[in-house]
C-alpha positions as CSV (number, residue, x, y, z in Angstrom):
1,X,-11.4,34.0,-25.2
2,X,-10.0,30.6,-25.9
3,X,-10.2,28.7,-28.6
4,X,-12.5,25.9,-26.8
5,X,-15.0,28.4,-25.8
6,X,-15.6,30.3,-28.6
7,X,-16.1,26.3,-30.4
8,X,-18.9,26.6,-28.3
9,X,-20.5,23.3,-26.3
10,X,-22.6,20.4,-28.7
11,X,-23.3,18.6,-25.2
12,X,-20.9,15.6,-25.5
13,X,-17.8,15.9,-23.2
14,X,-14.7,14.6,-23.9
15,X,-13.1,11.8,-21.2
16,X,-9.6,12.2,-21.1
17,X,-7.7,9.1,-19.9
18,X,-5.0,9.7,-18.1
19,X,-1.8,7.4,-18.5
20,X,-1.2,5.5,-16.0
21,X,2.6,5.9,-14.5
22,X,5.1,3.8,-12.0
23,X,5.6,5.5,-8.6
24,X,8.0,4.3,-6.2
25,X,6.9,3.5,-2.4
26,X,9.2,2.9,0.5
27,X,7.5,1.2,3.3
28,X,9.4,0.9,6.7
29,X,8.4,-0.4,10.0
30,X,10.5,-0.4,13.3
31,X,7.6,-0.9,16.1
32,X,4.6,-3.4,16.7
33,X,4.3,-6.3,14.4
34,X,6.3,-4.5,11.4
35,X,6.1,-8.2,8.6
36,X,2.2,-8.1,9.4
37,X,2.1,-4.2,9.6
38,X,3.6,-3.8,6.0
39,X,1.6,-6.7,4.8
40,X,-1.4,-4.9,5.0
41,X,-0.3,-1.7,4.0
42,X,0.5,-2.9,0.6
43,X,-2.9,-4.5,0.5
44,X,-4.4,-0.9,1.5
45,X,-1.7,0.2,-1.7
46,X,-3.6,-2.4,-3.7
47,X,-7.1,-0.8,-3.0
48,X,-6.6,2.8,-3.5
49,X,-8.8,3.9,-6.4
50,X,-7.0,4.7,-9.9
51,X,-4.5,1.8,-8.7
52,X,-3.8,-0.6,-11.2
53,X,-0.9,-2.6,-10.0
54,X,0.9,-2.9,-6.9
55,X,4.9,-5.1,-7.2
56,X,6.2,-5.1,-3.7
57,X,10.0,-6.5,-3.0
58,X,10.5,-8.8,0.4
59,X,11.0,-7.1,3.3
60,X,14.6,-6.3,4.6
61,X,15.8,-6.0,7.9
62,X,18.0,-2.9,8.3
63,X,19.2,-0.5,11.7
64,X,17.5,2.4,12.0
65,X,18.6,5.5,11.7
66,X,18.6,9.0,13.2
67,X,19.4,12.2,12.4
68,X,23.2,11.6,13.8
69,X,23.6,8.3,11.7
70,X,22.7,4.7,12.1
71,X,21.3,3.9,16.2
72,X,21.9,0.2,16.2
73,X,20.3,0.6,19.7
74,X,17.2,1.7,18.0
75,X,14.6,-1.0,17.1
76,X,15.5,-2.6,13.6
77,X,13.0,-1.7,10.6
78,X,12.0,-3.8,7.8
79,X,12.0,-2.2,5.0
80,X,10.6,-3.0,1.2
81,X,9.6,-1.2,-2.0
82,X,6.2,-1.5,-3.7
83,X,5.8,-0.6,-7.4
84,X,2.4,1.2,-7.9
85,X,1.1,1.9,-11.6
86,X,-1.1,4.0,-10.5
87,X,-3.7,7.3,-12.3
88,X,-3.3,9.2,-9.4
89,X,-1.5,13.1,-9.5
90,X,1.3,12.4,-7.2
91,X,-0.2,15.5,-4.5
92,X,-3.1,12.8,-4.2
93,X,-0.8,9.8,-4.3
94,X,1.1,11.1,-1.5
95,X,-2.1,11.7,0.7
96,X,-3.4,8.6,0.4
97,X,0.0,7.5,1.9
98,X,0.2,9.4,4.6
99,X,-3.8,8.2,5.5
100,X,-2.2,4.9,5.2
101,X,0.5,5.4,7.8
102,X,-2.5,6.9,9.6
103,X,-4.4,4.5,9.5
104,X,-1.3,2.0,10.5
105,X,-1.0,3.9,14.0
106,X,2.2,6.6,12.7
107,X,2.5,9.3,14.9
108,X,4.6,12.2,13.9
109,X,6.0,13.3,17.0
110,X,9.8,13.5,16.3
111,X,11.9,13.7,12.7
112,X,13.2,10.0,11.8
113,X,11.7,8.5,14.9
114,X,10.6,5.3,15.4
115,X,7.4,4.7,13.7
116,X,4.6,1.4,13.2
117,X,5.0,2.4,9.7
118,X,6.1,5.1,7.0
119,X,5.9,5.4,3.7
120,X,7.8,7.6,1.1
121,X,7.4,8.8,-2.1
122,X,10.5,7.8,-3.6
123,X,10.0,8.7,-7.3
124,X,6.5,9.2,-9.5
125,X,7.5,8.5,-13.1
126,X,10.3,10.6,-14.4
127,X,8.8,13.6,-12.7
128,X,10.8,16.2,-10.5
129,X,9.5,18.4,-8.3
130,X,11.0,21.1,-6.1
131,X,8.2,21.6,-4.1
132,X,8.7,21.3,-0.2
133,X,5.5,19.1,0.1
134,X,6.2,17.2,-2.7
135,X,10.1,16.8,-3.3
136,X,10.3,14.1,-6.1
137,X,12.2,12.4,-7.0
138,X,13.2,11.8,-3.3
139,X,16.3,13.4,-1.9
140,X,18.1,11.2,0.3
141,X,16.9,7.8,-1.7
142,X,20.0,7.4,-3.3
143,X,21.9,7.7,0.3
144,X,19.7,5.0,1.8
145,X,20.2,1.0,0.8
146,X,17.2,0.1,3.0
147,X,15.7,1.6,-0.1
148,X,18.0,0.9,-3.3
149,X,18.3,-2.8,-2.2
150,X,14.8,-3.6,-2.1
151,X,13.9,-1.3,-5.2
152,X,16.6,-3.6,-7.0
153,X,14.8,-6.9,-5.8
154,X,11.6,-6.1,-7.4
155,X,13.1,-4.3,-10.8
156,X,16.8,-5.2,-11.2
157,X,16.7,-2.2,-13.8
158,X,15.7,0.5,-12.2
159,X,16.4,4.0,-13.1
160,X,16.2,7.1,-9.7
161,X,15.3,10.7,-11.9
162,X,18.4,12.8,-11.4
163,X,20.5,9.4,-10.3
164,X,20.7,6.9,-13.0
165,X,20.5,3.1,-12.6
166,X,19.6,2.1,-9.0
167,X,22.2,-0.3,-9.0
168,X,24.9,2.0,-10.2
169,X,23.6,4.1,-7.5
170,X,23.8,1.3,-4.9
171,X,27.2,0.1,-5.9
172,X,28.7,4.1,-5.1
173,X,27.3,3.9,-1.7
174,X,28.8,0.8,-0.9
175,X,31.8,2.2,-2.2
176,X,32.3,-0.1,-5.3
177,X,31.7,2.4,-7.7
């Protein structure tokens, strides 16, 4: 029997407050009106409940890309990153996202193909997690400058779990590091 039981129950319940922590959120956009598209997406980022803040970079224009590599042929994305201090487990977090994109008209009808909007997960905290539905902290964000330059742009200091500084990150894939 644990400890807490065997205490036995006076009626008052104890509130924990959970700590609130900085997740990462990549928002791209390749079809429809993208600027307005990801405009309101970070304003339904802003409403979610056990939200407290929401920092989002300027979008950036970037080519898309495909499984084989970049398609300049491919509708261009904008891209930015939101900061979101947020109460949320990242399980819940993530499927609030993905009702986002929803809601945004995404369709998931082919791997990395153009979409009205996605978002990713890129990092929650310092957390890692191996899980295939939750794979934190991302696995290709330190491949991708549509997502470290942005990131940068909104905290110049960032850190990617597993990575190091974004920047440090972001220099190596340019090839200047």
């Amino acid at each position: 029997m644990s400890r807490r039981l065997a205490e036995g129950f006076d009626g008052a319940t104890p509130h924990a407050e959970h700590a609130s922590v900085e997740a990462v959120v990549a928002l791209g956009a390749n079809l429809g009106d993208r600027a307005a598209t990801m405009a309101a997406a970070i304003d339904d980022l802003r409403r979610l409940p056990l939200v407290d803040a929401v920092r989002a970079s300027e979008p950036v224009q970037s080519v898309a890309v495909k499984p084989d590599g970049p398609d300049a042929s491919a509708p261009a994305y904008l891209n930015a990153v939101a900061l979101v201090t947020t109460r949320l487990a990242p399980s819940v977090l993530l499927s609030y996202l993905h009702a986002v994109e929803e809601r945004h008209g995404r369709e998931r009808r082919e791997r990395w193909g153009d979409r009205t909007l996605d978002l990713d997960l890129i990092a929650y905290g310092d957390l890692r997690s191996e899980d295939p539905a939750l794979l934190l902290p991302h696995p290709r964000a330190a491949e991708r400058d549509f997502v470290l330059v942005p990131w940068l742009a909104v905290d110049p200091d960032a850190t990617l779990p597993g990575t190091g500084r974004v920047d440090a990150a972001l220099a190596r894939l340019r090839g200047q590091g």
